[in-house]
N, C-alpha and C positions, 0 to 999 in steps of 0.2 A: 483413525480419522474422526473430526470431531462434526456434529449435526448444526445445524441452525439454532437448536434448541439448548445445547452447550454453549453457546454465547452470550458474554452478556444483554441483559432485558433493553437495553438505550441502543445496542448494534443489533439486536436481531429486527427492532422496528426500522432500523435504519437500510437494513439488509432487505427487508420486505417493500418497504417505500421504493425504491430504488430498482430493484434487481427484481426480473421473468423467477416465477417460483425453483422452475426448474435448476437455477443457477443458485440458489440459494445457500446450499451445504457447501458449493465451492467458492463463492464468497467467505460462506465461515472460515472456511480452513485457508484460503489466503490468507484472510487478517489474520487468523492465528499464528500461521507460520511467520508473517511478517510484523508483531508485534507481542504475541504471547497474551494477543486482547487485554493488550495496554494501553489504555486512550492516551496515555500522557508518555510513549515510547518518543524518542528523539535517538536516530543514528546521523550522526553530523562527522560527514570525514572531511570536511572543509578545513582551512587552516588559511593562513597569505602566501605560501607556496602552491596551494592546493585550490584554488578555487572552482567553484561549482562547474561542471563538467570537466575540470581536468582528468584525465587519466591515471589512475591512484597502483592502477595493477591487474592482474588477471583472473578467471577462475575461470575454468574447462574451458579454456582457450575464448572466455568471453572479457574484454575488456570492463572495467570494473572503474567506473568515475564517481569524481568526489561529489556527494550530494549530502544534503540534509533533510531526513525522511521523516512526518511526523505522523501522530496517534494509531490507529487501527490497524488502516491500510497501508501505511509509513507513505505517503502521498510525498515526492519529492518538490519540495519546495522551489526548488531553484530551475524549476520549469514552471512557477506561477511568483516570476520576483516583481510583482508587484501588490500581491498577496501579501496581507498580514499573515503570515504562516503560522500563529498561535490560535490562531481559529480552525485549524485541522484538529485541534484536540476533541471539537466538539464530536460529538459522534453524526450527528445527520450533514453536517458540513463535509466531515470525510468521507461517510460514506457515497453524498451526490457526486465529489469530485473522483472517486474512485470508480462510482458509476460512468461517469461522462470518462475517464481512460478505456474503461474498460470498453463501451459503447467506442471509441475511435478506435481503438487498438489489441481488444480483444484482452487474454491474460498477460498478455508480452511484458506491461510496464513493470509485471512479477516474476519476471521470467524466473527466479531458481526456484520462489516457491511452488511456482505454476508448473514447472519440469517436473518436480518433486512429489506432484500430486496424479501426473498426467495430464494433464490439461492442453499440453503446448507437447 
């Protein structure tokens, strides 16, 4: 597992702004496991058959919909469609909006990573 201090220098401020020190290391390592601390990550399983929330398939019996998830925290865009969604790249942008899920929903909006780490 990786530290706060293994992240890049623009997410660890972001990570600190944001996030109770305590939560700190498990912020890293979400964004890591959900972008490989890639600010410029994009997983897009949309398509014109697929559009954003449809149901694309399953994993440990959890339903798996199509979204398009960008930079750090892969922040699902298509629960913020009136977001310019090329502004999650930034790093303090994603990581406030991944604060503010995190702050309504706890780790959930990560759930495989967040299972993966313990967390959930």
């Amino acid at each position: 597992m990786a530290t706060l201090a293994d992240a890049p220098a623009e997410l660890q401020a972001g990570i600190r702004e944001f996030w109770p020190p305590e939560e700190w290391d498990n912020a890293a390592n979400v964004s890591f496991l959900e972008s490989g601390w890639n600010a410029f990550a994009v997983a897009d399983t949309t398509d014109a058959a697929h559009p954003c929330g449809s149901v694309i398939g399953q994993r440990d019996g959890v339903n798996i919909s199509a979204e398009r998830s960008a930079g750090y925290f892969q922040i699902n865009t298509c629960e913020f469609p009136n977001w310019e969604w090329q502004r999650l790249y930034n790093a303090r942008h994603n990581c406030g909006t991944a604060h503010m899920l995190w702050q309504q929903r706890g780790w959930q909006p990560w759930y495989f990573s967040a299972k993966a780490l313990r967390l959930i």
